[in-house]
gemmi code that builds the backbone of each chain (N, CA, C; Angstrom):
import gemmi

chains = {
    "A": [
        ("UNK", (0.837, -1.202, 0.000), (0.000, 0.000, 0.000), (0.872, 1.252, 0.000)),
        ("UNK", (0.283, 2.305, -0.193), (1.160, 3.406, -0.484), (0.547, 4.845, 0.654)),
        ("UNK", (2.050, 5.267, 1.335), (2.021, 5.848, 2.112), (2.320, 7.117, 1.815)),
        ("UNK", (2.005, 8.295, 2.851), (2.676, 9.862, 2.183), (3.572, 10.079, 3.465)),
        ("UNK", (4.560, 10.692, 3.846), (4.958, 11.149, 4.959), (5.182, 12.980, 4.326)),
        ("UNK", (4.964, 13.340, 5.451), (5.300, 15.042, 5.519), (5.861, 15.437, 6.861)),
        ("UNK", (6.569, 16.165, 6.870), (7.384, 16.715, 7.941), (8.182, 18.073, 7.905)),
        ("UNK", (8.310, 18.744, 8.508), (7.980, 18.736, 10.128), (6.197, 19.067, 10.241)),
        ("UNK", (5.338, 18.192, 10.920), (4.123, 18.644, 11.456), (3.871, 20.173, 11.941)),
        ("UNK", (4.796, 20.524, 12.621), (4.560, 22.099, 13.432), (5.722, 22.797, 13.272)),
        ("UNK", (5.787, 24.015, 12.991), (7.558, 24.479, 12.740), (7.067, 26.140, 13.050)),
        ("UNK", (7.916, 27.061, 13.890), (7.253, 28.342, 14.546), (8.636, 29.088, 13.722)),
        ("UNK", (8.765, 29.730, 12.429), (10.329, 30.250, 12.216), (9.930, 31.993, 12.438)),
        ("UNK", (10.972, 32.892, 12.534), (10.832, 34.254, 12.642), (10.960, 34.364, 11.506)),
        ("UNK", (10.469, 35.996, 10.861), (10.819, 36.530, 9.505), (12.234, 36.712, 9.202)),
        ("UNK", (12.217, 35.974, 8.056), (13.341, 35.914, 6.818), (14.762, 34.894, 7.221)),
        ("UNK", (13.632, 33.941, 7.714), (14.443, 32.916, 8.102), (14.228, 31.709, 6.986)),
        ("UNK", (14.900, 30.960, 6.925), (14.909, 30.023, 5.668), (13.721, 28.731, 5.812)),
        ("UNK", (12.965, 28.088, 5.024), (12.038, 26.687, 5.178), (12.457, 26.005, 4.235)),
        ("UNK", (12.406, 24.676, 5.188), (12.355, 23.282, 4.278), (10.905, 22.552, 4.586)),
        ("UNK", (10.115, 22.230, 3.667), (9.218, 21.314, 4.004), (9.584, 19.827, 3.304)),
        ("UNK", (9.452, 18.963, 3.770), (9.879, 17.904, 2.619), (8.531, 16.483, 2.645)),
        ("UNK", (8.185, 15.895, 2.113), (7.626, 14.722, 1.811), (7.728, 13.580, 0.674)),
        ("UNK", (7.409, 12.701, 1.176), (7.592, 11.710, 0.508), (6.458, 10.406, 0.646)),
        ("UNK", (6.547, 9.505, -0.653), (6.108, 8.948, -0.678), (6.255, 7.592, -0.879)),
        ("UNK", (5.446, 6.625, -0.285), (6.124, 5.160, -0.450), (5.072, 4.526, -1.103)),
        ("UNK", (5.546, 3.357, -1.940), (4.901, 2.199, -2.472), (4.174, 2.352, -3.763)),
        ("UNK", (5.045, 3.810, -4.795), (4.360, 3.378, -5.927), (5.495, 4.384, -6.671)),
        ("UNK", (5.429, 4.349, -7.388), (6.682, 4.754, -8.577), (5.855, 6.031, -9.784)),
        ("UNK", (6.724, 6.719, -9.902), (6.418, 8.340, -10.980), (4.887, 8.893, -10.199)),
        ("UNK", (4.668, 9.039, -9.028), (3.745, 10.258, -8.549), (3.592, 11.303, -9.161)),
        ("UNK", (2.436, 11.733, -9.376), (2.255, 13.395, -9.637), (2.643, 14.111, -7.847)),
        ("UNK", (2.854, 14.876, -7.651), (3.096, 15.146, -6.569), (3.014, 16.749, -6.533)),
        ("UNK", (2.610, 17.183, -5.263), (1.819, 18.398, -5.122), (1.857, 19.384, -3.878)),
        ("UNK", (2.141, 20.364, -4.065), (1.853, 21.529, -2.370), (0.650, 22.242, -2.616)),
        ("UNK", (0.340, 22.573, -1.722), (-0.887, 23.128, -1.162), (-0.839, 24.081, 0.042)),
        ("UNK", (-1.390, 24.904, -0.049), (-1.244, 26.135, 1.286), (-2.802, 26.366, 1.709)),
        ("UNK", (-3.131, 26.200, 2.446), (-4.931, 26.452, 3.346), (-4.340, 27.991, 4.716)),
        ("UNK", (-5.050, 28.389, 4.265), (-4.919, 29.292, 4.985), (-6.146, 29.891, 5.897)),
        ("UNK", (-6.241, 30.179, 7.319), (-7.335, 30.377, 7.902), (-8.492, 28.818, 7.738)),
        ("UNK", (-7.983, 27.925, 7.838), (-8.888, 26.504, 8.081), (-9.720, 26.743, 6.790)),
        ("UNK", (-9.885, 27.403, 5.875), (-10.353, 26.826, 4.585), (-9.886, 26.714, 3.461)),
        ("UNK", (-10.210, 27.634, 2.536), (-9.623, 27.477, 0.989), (-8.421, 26.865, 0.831)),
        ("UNK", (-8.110, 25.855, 0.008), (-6.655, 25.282, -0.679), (-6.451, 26.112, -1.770)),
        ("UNK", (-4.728, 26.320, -1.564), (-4.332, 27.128, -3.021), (-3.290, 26.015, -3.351)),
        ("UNK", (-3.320, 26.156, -4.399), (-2.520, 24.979, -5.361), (-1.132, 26.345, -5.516)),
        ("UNK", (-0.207, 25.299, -4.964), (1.222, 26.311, -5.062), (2.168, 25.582, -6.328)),
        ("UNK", (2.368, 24.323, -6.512), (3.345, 23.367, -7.000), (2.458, 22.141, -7.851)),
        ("UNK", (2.901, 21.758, -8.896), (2.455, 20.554, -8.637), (3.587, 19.951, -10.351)),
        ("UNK", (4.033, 18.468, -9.611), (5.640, 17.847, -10.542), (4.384, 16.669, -11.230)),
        ("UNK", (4.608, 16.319, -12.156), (4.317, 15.096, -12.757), (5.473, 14.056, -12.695)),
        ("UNK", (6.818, 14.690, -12.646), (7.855, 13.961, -12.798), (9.994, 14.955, -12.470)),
        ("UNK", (10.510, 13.936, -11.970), (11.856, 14.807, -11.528), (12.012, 16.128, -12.579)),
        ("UNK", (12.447, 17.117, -11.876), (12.835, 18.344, -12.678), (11.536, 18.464, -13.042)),
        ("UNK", (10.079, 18.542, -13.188), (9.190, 18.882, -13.970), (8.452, 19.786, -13.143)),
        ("UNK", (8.188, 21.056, -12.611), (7.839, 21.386, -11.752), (7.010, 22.411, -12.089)),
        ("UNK", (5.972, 22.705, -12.265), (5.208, 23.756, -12.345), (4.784, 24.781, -11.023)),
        ("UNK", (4.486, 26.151, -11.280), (4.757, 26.939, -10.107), (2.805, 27.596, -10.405)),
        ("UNK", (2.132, 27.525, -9.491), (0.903, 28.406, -10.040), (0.844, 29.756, -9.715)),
        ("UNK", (1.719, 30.028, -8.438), (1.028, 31.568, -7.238), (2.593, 32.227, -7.601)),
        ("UNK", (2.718, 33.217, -8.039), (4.174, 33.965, -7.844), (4.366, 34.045, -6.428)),
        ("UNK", (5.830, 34.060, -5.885), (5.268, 33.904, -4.659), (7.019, 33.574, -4.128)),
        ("UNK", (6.353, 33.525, -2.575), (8.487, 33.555, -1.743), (9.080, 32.127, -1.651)),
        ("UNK", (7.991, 31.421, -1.989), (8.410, 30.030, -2.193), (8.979, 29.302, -3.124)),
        ("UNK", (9.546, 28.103, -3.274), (9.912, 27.364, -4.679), (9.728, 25.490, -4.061)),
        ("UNK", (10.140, 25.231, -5.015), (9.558, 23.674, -5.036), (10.149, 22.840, -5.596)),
        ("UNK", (11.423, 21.812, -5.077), (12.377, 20.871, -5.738), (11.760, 19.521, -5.650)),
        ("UNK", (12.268, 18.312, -6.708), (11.908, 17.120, -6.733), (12.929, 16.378, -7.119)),
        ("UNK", (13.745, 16.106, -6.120), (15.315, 15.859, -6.104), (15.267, 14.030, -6.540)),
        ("UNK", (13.917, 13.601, -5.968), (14.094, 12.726, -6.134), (13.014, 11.965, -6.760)),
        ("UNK", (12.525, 10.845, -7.405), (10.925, 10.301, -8.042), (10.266, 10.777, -6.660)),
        ("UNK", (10.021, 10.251, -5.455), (9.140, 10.367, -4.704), (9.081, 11.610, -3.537)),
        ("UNK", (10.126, 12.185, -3.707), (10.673, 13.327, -2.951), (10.076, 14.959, -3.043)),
        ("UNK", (9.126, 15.383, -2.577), (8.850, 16.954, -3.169), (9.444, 17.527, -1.785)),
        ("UNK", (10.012, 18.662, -2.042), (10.671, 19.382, -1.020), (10.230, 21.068, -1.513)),
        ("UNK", (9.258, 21.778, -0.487), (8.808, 23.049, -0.476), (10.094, 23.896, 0.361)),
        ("UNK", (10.568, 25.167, -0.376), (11.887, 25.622, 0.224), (11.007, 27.182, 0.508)),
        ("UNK", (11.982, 28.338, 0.979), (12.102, 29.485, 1.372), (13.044, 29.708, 1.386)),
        ("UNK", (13.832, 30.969, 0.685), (14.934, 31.522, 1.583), (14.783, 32.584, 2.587)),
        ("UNK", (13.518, 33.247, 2.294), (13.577, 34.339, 3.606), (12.078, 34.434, 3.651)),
        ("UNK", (11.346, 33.649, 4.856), (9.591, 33.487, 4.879), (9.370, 35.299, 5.484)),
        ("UNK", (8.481, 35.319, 4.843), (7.398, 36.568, 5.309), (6.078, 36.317, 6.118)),
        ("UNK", (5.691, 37.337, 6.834), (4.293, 36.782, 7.707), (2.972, 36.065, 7.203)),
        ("UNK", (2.802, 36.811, 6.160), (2.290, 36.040, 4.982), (2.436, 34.793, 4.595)),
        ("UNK", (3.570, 34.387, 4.622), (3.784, 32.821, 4.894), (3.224, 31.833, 5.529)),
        ("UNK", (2.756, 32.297, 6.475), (2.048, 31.039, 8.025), (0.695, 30.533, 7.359)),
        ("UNK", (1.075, 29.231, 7.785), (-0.303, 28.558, 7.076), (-0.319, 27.085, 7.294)),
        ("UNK", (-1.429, 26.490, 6.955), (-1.165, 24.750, 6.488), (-0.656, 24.067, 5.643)),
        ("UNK", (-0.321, 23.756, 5.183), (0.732, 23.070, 4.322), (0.192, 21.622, 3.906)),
        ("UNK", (0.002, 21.766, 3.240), (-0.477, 20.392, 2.229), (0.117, 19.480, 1.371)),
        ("UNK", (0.938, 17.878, 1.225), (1.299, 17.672, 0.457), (0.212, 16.244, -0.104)),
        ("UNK", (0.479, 15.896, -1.356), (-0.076, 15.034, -2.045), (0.448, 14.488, -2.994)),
        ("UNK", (-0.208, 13.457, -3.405), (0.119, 12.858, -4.600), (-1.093, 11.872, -5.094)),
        ("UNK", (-0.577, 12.060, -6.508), (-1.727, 11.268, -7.592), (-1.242, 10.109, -8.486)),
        ("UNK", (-1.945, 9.322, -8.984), (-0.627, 8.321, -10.002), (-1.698, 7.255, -10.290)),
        ("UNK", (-1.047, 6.138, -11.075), (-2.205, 5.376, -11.077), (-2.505, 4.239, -10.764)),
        ("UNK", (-1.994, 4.271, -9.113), (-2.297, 3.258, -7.757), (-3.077, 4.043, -7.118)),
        ("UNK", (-3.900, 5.548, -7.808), (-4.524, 6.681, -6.689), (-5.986, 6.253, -7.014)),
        ("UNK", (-5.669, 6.047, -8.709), (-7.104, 5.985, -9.605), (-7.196, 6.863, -9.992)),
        ("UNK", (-7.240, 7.750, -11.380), (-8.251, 8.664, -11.943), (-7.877, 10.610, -11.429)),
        ("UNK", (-6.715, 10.586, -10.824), (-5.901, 11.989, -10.369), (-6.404, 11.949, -9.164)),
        ("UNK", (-7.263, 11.019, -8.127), (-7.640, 11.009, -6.753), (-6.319, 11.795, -6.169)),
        ("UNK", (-6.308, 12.508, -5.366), (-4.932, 12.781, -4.234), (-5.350, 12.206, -3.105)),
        ("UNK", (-4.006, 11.942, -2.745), (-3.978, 11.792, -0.952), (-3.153, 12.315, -0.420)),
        ("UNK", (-3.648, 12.903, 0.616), (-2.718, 13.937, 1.041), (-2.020, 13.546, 2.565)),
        ("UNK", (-1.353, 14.224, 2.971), (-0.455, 13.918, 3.795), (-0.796, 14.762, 5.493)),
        ("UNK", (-0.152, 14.658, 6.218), (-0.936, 15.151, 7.760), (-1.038, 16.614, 7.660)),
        ("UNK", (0.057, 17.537, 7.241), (0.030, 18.568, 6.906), (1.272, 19.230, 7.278)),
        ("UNK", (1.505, 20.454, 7.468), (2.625, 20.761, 8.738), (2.227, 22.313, 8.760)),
        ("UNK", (1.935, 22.788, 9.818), (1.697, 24.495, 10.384), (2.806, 24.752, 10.226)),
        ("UNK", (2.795, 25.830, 9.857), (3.973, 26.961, 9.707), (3.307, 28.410, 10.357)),
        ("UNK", (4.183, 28.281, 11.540), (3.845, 30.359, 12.019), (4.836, 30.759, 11.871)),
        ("UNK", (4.772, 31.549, 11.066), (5.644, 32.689, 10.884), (5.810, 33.785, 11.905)),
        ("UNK", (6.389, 33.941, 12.615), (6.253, 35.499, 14.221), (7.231, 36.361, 13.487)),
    ],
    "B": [
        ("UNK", (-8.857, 28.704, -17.758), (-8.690, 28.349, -16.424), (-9.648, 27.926, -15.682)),
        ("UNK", (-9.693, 27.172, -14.825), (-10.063, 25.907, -13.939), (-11.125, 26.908, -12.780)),
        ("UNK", (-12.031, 26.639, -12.258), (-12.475, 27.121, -10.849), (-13.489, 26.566, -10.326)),
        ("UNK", (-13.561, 26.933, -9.339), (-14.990, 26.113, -8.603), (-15.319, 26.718, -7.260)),
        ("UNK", (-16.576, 26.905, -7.123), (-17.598, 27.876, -6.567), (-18.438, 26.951, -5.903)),
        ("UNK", (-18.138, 27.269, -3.995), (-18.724, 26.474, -3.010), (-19.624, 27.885, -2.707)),
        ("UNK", (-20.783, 27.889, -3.176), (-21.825, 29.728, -2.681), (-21.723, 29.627, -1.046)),
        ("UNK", (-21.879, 28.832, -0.588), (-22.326, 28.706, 1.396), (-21.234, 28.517, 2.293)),
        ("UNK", (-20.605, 29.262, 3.077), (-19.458, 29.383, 3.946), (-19.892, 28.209, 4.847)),
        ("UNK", (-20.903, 28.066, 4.961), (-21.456, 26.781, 6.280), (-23.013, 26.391, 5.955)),
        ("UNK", (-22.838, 25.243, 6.407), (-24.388, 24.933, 6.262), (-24.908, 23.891, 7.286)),
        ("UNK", (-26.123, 24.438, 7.823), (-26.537, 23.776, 8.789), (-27.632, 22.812, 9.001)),
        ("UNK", (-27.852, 21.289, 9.361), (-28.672, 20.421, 9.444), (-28.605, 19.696, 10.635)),
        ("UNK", (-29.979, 19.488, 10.728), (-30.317, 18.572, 11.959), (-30.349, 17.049, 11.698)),
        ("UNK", (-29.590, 16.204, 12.722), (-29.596, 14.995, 12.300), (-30.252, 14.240, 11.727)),
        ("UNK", (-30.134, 13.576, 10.582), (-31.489, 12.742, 10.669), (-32.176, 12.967, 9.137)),
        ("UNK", (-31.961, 14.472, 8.771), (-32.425, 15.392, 7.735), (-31.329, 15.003, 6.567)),
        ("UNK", (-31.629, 15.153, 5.435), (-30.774, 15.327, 4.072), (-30.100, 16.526, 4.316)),
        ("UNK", (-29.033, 16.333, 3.472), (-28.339, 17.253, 3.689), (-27.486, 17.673, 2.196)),
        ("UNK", (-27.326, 18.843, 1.619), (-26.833, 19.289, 0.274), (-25.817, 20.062, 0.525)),
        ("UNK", (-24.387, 19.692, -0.137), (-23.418, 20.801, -0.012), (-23.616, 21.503, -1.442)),
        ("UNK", (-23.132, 22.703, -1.991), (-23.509, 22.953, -3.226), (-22.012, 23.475, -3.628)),
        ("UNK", (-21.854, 22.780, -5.458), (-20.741, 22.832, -6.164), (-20.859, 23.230, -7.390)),
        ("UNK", (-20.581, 24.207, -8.272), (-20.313, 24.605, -9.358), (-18.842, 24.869, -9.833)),
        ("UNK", (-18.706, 24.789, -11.298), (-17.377, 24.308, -11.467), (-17.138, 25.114, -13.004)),
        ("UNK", (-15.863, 25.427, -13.202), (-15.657, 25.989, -14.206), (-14.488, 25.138, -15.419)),
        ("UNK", (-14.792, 24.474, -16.427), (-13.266, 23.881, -16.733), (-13.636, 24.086, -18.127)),
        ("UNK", (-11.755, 23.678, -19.038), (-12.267, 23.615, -20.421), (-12.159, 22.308, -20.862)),
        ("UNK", (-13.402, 22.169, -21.714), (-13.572, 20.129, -21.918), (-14.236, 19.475, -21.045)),
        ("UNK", (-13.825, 18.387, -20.866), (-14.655, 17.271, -19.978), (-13.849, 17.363, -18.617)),
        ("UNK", (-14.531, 17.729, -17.555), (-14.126, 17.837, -15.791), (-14.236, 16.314, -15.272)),
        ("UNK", (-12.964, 16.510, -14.536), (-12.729, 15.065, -13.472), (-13.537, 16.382, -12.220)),
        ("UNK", (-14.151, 15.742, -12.072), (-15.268, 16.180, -9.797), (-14.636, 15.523, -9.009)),
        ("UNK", (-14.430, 15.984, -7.744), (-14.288, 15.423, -7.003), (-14.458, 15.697, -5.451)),
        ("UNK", (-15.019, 15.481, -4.465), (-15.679, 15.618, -3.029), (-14.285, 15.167, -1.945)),
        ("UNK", (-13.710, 15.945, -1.439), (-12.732, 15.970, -0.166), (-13.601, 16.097, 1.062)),
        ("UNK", (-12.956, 15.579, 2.089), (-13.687, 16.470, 3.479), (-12.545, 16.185, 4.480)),
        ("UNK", (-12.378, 17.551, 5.183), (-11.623, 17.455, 6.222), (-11.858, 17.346, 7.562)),
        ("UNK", (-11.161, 16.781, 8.365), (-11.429, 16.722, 10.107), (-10.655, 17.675, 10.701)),
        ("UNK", (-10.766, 18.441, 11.504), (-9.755, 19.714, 12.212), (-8.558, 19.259, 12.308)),
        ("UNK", (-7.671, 20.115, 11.648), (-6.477, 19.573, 11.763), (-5.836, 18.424, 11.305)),
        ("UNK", (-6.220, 18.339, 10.315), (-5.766, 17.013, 9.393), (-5.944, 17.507, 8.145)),
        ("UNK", (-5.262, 16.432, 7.380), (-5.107, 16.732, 5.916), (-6.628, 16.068, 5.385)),
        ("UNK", (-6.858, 16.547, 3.983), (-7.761, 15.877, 3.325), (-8.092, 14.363, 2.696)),
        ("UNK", (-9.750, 14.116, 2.996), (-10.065, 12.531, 2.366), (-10.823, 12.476, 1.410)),
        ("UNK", (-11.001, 11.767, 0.533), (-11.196, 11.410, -0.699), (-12.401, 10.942, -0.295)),
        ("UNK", (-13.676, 11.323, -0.884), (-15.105, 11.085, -0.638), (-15.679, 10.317, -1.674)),
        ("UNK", (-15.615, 10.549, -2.853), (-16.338, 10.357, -4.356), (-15.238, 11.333, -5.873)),
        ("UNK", (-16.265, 10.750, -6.526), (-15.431, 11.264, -7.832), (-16.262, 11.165, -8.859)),
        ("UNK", (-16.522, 12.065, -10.087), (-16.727, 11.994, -11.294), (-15.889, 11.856, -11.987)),
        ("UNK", (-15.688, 10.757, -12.817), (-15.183, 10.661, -14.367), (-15.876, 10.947, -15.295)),
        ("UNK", (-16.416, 9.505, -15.228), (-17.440, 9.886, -17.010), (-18.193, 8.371, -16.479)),
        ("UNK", (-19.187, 8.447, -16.961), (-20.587, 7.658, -17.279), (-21.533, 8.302, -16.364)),
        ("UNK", (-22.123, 7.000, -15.133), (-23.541, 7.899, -14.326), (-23.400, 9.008, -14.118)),
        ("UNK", (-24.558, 9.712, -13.995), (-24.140, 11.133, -13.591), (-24.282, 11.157, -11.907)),
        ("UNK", (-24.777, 10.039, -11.231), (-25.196, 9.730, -10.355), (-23.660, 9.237, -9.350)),
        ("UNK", (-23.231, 9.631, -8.970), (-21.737, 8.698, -8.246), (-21.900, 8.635, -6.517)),
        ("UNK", (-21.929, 7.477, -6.292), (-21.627, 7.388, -4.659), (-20.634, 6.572, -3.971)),
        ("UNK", (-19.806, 7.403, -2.871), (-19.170, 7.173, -2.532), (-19.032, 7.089, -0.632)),
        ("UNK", (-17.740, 7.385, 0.147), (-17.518, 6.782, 1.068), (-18.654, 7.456, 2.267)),
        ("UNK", (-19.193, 6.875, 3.234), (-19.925, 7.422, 4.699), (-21.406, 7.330, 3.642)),
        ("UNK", (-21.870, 6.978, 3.127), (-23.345, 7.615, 2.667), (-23.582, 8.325, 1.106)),
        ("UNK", (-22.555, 9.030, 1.341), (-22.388, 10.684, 0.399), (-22.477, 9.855, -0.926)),
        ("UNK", (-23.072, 10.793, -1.721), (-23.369, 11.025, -3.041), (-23.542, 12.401, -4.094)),
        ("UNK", (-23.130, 12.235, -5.227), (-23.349, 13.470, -5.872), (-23.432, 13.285, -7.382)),
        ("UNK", (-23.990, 14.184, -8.035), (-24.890, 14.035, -9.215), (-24.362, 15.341, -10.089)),
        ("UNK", (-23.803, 14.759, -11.293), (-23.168, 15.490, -12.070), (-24.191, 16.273, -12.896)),
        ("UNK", (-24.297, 17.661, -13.005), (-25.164, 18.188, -14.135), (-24.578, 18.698, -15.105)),
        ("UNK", (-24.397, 18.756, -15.982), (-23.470, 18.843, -17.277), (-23.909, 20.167, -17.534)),
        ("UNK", (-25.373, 20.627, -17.368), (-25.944, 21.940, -18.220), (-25.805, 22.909, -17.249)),
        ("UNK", (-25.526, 22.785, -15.941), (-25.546, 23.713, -15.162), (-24.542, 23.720, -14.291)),
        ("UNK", (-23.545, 23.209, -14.750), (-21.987, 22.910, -14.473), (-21.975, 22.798, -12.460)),
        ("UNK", (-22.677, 21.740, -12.343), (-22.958, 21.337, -10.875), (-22.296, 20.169, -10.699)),
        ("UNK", (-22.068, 20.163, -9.208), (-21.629, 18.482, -8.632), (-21.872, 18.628, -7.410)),
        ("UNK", (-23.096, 18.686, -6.986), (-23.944, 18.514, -5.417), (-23.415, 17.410, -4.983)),
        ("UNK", (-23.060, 18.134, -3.235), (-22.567, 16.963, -2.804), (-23.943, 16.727, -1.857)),
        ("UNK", (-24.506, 15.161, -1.639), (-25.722, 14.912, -0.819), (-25.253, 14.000, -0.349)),
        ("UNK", (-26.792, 13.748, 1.150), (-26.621, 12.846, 2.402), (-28.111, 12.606, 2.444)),
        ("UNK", (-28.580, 11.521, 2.448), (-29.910, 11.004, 2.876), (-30.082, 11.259, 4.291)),
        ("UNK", (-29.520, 10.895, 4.465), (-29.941, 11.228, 6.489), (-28.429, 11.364, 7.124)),
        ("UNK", (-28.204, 12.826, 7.465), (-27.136, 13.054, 7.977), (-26.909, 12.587, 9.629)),
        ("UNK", (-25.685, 12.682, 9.816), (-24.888, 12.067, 11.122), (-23.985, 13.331, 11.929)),
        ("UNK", (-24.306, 13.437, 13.102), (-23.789, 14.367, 13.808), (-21.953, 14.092, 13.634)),
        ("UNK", (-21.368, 12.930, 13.362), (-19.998, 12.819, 13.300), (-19.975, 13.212, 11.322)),
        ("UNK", (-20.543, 13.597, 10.696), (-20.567, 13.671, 9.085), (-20.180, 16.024, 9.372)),
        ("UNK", (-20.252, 16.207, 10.228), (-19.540, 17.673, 10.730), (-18.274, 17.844, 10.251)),
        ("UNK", (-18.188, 18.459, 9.697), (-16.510, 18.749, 8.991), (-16.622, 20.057, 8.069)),
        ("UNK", (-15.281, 20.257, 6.973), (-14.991, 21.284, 6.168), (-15.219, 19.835, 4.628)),
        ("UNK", (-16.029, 20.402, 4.067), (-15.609, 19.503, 2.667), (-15.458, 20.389, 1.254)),
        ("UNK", (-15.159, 20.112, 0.759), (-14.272, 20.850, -0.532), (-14.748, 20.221, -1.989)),
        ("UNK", (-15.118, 20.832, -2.839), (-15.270, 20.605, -4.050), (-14.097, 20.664, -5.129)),
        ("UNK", (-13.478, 19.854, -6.130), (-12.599, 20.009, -6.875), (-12.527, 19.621, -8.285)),
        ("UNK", (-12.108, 20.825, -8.717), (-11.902, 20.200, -10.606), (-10.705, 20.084, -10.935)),
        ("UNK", (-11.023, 18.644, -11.760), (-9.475, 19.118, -12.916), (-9.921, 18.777, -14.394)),
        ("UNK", (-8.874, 19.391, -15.233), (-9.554, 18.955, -16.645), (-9.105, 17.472, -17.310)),
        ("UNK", (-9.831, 16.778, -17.816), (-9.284, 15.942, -18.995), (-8.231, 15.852, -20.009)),
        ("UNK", (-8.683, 17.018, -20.726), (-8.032, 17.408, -21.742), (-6.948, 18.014, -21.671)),
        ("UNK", (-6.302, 18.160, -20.220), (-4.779, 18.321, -19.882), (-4.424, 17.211, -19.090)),
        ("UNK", (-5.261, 16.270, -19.085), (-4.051, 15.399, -18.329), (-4.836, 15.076, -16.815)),
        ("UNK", (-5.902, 15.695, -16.237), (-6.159, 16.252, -15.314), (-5.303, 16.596, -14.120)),
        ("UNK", (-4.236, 16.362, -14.354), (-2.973, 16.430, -13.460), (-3.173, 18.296, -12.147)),
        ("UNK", (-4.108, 18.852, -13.174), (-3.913, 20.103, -12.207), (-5.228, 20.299, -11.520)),
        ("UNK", (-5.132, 19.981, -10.015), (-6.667, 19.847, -9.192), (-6.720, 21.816, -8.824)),
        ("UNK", (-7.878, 21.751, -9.044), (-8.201, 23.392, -8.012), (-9.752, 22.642, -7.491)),
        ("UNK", (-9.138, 23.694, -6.259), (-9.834, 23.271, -4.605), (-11.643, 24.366, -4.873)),
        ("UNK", (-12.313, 24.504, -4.648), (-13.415, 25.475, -4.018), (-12.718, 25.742, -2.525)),
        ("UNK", (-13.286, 26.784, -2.128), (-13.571, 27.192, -0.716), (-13.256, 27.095, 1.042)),
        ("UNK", (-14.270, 25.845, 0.293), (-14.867, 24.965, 1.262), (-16.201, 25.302, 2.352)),
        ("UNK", (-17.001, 24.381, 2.017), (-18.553, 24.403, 3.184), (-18.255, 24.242, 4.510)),
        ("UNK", (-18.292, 24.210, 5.846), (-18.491, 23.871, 6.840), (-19.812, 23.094, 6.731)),
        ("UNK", (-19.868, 22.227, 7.383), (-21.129, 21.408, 7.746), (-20.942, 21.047, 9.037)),
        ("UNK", (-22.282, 21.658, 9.698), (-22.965, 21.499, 11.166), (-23.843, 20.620, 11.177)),
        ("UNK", (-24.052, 19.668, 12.025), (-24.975, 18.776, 12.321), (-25.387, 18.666, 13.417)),
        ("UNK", (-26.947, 19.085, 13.667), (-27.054, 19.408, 15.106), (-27.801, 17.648, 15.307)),
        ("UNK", (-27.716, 17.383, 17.317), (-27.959, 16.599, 17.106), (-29.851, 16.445, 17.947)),
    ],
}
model = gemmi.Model(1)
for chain_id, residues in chains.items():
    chain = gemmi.Chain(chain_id)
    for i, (resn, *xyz) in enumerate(residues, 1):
        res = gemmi.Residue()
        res.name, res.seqid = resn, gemmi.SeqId(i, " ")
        for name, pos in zip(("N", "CA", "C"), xyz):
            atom = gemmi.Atom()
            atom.name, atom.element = name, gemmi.Element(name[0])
            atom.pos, atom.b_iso = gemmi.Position(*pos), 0.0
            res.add_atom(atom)
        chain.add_residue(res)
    model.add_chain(chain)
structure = gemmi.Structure()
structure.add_model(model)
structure.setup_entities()
């Protein structure tokens, strides 16, 4: 069966300090793979989303960027977060052990920005 | 470009009662639907889905929803709702004709269930 991990769950950084978010996934091979930002407990914004290594599409201009170093690996970066930044954090993936672009997404990880 | 329109910030039902989340959707070509719902503080679950055939699709807890092609809908429904069926749920499109590879989220409803 196929698992997502995301990490760090909770992370408190000050402004213009650097982020790593990273996740991964187990038990299936070429993921679409995906970030997501919820902000205030509702709306999802689609930030990222790779079909495949190096393939990375960006949707939101924005202080963030988005590497896929590895097939199952998406890693959400920062070099200097703004307050604007703090939020939920969403990762996922789709493929076709999901069915049909289903996602599943991962626990999440808060980010406050102070 | 892709969108989708949850009209009701929250919606409220008494146990027992049907219950309608409401979804409209914007895409170009044929739309993949699809019904999320979240629990506080957790990531999102996979409820149901439109592809293609019934317009009728049901999926996990009860839930069901009914594709309207002419009025670019995908109601999410409950025959008799459940005070634990309380959550944030989310409406989502992607297109076909790219691959559907790119999901956009709606909103999201709150749903109250009194008991």
């Amino acid at each position: 069966s196929q698992t997502i991990h995301q990490w760090p769950a909770t992370l408190v950084q000050p402004v213009g300090s650097p982020l790593s978010l990273e996740c991964t996934v187990e038990g299936t091979s070429n993921p679409n793979l995906y970030w997501y930002r919820q902000a205030a407990g509702r709306g999802l914004q689609l930030l990222f989303y790779s079909i495949g290594i190096d393939q990375i599409s960006s949707e939101v201009p924005q202080n963030l960027s988005a590497s896929r170093p590895q097939d199952r690996q998406f890693i959400l970066s920062s070099k200097k977060l703004l307050l604007s930044d703090s939020g939920f954090y969403l990762c996922a993936w789709s493929g076709l052990d999901s069915g049909a672009n289903v996602l599943t997404f991962g626990a999440g990880s808060r980010l406050t920005v102070l | 470009a892709q969108s989708v329109a949850q009209p009701e910030d929250q919606v409220n039902v008494a146990e027992g009662n049907p219950l309608t989340v409401k979804c409209t959707y914007s895409v170009s070509g044929n739309p993949y639907l699809f019904w999320y719902v979240q629990y506080p503080n957790r990531g999102l679950q996979f409820l149901l889905k439109y592809i293609t055939g019934d317009n009728l699709v049901k999926g996990s807890y009860g839930f069901e929803a009914e594709f309207n092609k002419s009025q670019t809908s995908f109601h999410l429904k409950k025959p008799s709702a459940l005070v634990s069926d309380s959550a944030l749920y989310f409406c989502a499109v992607s297109a076909a004709n790219t691959g559907g590879f790119k999901t956009i989220f709606g909103a999201g409803t709150r749903l109250f269930v009194k008991a």
